[in-house]
N, C-alpha and C positions, 0 to 999 in steps of 0.2 A: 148639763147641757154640753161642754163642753167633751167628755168624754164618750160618747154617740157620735157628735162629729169628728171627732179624732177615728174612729173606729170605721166611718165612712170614707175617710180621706185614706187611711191606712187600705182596706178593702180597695179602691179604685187602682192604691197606686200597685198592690195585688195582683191585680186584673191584667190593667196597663203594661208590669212590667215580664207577666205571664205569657202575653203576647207576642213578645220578641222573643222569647226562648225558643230550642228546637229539641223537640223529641230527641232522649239521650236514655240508654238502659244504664243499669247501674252498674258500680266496681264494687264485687263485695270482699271482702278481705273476713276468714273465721279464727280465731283466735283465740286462749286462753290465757288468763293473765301471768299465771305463772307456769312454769315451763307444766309441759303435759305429761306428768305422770300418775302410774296406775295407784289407786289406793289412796289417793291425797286431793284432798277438798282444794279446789278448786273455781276460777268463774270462765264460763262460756262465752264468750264474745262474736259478734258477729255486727261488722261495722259495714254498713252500707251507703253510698255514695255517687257524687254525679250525676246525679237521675233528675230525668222532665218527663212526663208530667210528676205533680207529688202523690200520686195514689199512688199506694205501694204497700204489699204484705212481707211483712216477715215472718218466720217462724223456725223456732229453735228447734231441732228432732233429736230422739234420744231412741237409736231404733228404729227409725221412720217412725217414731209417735211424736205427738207436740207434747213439747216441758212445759207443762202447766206454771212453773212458776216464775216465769220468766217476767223480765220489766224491760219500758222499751224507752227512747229517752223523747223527748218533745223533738219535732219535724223541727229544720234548720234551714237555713237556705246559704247558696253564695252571692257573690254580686253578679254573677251570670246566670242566676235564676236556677242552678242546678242546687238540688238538694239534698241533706245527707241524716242517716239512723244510726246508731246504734244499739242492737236489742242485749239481752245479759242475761243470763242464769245461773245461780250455783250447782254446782256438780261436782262429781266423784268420780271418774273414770276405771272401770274394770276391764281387764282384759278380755277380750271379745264383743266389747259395747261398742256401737259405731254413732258420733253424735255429728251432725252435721246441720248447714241452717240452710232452708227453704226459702226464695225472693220471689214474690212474683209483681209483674210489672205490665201495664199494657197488655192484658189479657197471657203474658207468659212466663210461665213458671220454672225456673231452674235451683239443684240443689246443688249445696259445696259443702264438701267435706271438711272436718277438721281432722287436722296429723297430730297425732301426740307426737314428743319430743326423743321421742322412746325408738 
């Protein structure tokens, strides 16, 4: 019993505190965890951030294709209602591969490349 209302109180205060936010696009920042070079296993990063409403797509491209085997971490919130991701993939960088991560938000879609270190 009691955890349905806990879930209902959580849910309103959801709602409630959804309402005072103001539509924000996101900051994306892309990244690899260790420096970027060619030939050496590596992970993809792509931290996203600040954003209202919480729909929001990511995806990691390899090529302009989606890295199928990417993981994404549970939605986050701030105390100002803005919310943040971060998706991940393993990777191997070869020269002439372009990997970069795709956001889209509020119906709009922009891509950001990542720089190898190189």
């Amino acid at each position: 019993m009691k955890a349905p209302l806990c879930a209902v109180v959580v849910g309103l205060l959801c709602l409630a505190g959804s309402s005072f936010a103001k539509d924000a696009p996101p900051k994306v920042q892309v990244y690899s965890h260790g420096p970027g070079e060619f030939k050496k296993v590596n992970t993809l990063l792509c931290h996203v951030s600040g954003f209202h409403p919480p729909e929001i797509t990511i995806e990691l491209l390899k090529n302009g294709k989606e890295m199928h085997d990417s993981k994404q971490t549970d939605l986050s919130f701030e105390e100002n209602w803005q919310y943040h991701l971060t998706k991940h993939a393993p990777f191997t960088p070869n020269q002439g591969e372009h990997f970069s991560c795709k956001v889209t938000h509020m119906g709009k879609s922009k891509t950001y490349n990542w720089e190898p270190d190189m």
